[in-house]
C-alpha positions as a LaTeX table, in Angstrom:
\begin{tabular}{lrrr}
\hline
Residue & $x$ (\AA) & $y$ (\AA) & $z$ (\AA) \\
\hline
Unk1 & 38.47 & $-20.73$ & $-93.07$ \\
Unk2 & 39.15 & $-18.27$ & $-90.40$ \\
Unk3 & 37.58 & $-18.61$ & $-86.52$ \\
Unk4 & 34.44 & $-17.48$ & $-86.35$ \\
Unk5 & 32.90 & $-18.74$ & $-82.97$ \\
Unk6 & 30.16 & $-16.59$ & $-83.57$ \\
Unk7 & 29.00 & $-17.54$ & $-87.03$ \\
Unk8 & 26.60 & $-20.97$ & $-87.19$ \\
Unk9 & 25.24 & $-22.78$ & $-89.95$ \\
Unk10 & 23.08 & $-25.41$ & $-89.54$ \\
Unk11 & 20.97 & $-26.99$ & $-92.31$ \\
Unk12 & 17.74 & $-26.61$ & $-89.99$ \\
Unk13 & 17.73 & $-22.68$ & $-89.00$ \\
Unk14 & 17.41 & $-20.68$ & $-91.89$ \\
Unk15 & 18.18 & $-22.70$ & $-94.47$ \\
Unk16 & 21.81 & $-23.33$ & $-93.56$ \\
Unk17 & 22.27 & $-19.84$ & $-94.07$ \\
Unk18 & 25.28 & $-17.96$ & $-92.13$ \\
Unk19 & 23.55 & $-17.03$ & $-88.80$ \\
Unk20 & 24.18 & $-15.27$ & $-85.86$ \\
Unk21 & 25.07 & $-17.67$ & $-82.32$ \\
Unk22 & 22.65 & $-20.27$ & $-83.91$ \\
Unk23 & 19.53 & $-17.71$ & $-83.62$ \\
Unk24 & 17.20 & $-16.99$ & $-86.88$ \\
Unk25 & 19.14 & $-13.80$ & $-87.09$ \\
Unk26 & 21.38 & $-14.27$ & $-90.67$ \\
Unk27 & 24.55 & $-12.85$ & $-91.22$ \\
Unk28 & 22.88 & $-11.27$ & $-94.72$ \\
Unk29 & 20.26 & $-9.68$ & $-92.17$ \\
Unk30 & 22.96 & $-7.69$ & $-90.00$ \\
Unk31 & 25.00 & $-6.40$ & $-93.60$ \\
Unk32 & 21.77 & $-5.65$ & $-95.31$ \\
Unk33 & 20.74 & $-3.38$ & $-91.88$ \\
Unk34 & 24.22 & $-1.48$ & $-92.43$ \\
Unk35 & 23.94 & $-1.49$ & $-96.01$ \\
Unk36 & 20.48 & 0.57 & $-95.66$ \\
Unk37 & 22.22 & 2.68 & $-93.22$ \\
Unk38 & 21.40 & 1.94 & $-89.65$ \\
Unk39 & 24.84 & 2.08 & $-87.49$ \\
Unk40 & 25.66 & $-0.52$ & $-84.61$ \\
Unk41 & 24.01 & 0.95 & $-82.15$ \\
Unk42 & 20.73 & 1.22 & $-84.14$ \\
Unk43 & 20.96 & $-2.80$ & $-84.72$ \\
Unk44 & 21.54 & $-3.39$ & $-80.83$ \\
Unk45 & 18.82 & $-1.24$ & $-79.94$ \\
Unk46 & 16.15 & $-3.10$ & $-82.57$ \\
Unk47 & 18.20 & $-6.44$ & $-81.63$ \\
Unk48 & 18.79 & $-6.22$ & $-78.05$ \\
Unk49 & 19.61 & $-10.16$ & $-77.50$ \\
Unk50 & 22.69 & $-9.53$ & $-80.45$ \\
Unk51 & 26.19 & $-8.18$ & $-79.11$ \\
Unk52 & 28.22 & $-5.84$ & $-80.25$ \\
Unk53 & 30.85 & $-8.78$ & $-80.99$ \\
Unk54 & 27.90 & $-10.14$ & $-83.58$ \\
Unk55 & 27.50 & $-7.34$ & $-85.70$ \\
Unk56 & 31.20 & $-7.28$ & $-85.75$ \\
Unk57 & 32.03 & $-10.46$ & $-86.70$ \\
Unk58 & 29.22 & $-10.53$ & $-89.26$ \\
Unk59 & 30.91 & $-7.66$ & $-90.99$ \\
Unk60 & 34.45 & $-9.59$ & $-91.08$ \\
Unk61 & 32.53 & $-12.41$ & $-91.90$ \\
Unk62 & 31.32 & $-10.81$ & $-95.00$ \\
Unk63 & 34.33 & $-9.43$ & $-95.59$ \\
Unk64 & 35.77 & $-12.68$ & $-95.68$ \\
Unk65 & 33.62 & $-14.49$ & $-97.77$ \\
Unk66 & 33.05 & $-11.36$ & $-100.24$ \\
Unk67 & 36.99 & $-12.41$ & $-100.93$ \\
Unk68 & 36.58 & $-15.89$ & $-101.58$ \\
Unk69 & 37.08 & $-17.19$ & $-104.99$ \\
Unk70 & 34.94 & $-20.40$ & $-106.58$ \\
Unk71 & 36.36 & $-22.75$ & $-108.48$ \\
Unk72 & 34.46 & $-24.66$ & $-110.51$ \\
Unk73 & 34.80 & $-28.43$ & $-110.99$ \\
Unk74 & 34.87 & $-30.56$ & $-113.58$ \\
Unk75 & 32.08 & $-33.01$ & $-113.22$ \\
Unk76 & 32.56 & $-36.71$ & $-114.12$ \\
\hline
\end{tabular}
């Protein structure tokens, strides 16, 4: 996996969900703002305790994980 100091998961916030510094804020959350068209400004203004650094590592995060590939197992 690459380094991403900024992206948590922990099986007690949000379901274990990717999440932003440990807050309730989910990396899903910051793409689906974008997705619906709200820039990074917008997000930091309606966010104010995220960093610019967040959004942007969300978005690489994403990026990331949008080209992982799943194997599937054999189960025994």
């Amino acid at each position: 996996m690459k380094f991403f100091d900024r992206i948590t998961q922990n099986p007690e916030i949000m379901g274990g969900r990717p999440c932003i510094r440990g807050m309730r804020v989910t990396v899903g959350m910051v793409i689906g703002q974008i997705a619906a068209g709200q820039n990074i400004d917008e997000i930091l203004a309606n966010y104010p305790y995220l960093e610019r650094e967040d959004i942007l590592q969300a978005l690489r995060y994403a990026a990331w994980r949008a080209e992982e590939r799943e194997v599937i197992l054999a189960t025994a």
